[in-house]
C-alpha positions in Angstrom: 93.1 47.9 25.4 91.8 49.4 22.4 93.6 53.0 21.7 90.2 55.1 21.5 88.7 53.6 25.0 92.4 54.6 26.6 92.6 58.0 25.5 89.0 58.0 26.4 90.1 57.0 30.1 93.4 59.6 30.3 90.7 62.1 29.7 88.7 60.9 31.7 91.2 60.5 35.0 92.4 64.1 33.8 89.0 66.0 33.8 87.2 64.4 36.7 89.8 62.7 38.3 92.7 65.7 38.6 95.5 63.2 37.5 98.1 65.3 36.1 101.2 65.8 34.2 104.7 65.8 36.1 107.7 67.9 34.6 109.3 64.5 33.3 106.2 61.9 32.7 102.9 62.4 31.1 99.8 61.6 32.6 99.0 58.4 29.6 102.1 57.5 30.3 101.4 57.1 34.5 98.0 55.6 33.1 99.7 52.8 30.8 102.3 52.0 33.1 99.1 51.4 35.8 97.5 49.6 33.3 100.3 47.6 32.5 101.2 47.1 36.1 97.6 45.5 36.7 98.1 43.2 33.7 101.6 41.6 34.8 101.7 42.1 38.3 105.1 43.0 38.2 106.6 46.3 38.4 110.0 45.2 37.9 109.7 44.5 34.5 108.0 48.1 34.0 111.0 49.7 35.1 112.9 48.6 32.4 110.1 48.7 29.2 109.2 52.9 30.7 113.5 53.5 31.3 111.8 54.8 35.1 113.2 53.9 38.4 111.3 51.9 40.9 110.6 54.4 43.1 108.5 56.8 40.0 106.9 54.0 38.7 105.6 53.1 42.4 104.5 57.0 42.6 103.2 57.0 38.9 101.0 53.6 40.5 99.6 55.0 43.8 98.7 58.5 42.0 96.8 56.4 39.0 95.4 54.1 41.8 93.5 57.4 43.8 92.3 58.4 41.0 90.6 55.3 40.1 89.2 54.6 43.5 87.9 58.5 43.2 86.1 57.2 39.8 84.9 54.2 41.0 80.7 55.0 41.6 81.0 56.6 37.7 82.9 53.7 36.3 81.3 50.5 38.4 77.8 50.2 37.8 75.5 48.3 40.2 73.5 45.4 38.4 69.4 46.4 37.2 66.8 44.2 39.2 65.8 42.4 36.1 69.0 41.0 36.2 68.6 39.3 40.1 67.1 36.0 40.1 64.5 35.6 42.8 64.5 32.7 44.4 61.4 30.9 46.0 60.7 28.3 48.3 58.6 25.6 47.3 57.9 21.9 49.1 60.2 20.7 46.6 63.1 23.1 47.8 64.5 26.7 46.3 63.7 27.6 42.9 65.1 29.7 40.6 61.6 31.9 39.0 63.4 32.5 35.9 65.0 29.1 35.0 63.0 26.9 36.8 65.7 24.9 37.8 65.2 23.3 41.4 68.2 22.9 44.1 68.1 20.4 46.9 
């Protein structure tokens, strides 16, 4: 992940979202080691690269994760209608109006 668009998301999970510090990790750092988490699906090996114990890395994860699901309508976007395909039903069988391709 580029380093602007992940600064641009710790202040974005901080502002809207209410993820914050702790008294020992920061809130980029819960971010990256979420990020990191979803990458690898491991979070073994995050235990050792963040010197954290399994049990804060799993907290640092679930906090990062509510927050997320709590951004979810402002970061997912739901596709225009230019971009559905309509389909029509000819005597030759369903067609696709934009490619004109024909399925049977």
């Amino acid at each position: 992940m580029d380093r602007n668009s992940f600064h641009t998301l710790v202040l974005l999970t901080k502002e809207v979202g209410g993820l914050t510090d702790s008294k020992y990790m920061s809130s980029s750092e819960k971010l990256a080691m979420f990020s990191n988490i979803l990458a690898h699906h491991e979070n073994r090996s995050i235990k050792v690269d963040y010197f954290r114990s399994g049990w804060s890395v799993s907290q640092a994860f679930n906090e990062c994760l509510k927050v997320i699901l709590k951004l979810a309508p402002l970061l997912l976007l739901t596709p225009n209608r230019c971009l559905k395909m309509s389909l029509t039903i000819d005597g030759d069988g369903l067609r696709y109006m934009h490619f004109q391709l024909g399925i049977y």
